[in-house]
N, C-alpha and C positions, 0 to 999 in steps of 0.2 A: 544474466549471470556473467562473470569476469569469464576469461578464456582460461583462467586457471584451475577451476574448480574440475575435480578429476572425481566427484563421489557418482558410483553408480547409482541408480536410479533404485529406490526399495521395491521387494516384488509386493509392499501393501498398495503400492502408490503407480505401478505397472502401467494402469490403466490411465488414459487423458481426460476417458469419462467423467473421471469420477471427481475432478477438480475447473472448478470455472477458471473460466477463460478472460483472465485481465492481462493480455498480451498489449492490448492498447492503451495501457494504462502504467503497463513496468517498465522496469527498465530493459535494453536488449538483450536478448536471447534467454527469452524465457521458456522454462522449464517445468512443465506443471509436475512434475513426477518426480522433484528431490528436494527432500526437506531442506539442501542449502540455498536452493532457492526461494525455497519460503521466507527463509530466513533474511535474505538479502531485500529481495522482495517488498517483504513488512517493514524492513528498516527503509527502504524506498519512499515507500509510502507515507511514513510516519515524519521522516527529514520533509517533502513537502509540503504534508498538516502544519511541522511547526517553522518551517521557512516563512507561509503564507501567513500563519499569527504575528511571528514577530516582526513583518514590513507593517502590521497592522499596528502593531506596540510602538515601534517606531517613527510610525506616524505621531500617533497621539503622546509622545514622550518627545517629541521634536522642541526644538524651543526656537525653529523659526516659524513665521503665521504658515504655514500652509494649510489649504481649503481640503478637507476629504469631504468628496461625495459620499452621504449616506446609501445612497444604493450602494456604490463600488465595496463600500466595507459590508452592507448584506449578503453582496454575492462571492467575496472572499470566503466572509465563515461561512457561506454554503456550501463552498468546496469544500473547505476542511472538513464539516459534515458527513457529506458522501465521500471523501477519500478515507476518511474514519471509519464510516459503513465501507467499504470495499474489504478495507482493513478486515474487520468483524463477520464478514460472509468466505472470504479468503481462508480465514482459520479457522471456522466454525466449518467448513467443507471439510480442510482436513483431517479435523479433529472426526466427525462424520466419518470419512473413510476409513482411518486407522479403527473406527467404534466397528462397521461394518465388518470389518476384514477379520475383528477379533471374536467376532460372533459364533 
């Protein structure tokens, strides 16, 4: 998260428990315990899914000869794949926790 962001931490979200850990994977200074982080977060995640498609579009919309390896273009969309699942486990925790808390 930006050094701007002043929102307290929710007391559903309190705990660091209760949300996985993609510190190695966001952007810096991550926050597992506020929803504007989530929020940043997922838009993190979601600009590199579609950065990585569109060098991939760009390729094949090129109109000069360049060679793409088919592996390289396999293990592109694999990333975007699991950075999609990151996405989907990210927010299904928190969705999880605010379920838990309201129990």
């Amino acid at each position: 998260m930006s050094a701007t962001n002043t929102a307290e931490p929710t007391p559903v979200l309190a705990s660091a428990k209760i949300m996985p850990d993609f510190s190695h994977r966001l952007a810096c200074d991550y926050e597992s315990d506020c929803p504007d982080a989530l929020v940043h977060d997922v838009k993190s995640m979601l600009m590199r899914s579609k950065g990585m498609l569109r060098l991939i579009l760009d390729l094949h919309l090129s109109e000069q000869d360049i060679e793409i390896n088919p592996e390289n273009i396999v293990w592109a969309l694999g990333s975007v794949i699991h950075e999609l699942d990151d996405v989907f486990a990210l927010v299904l925790t928190y969705r999880n926790a605010i379920a838990n808390q309201q129990a």
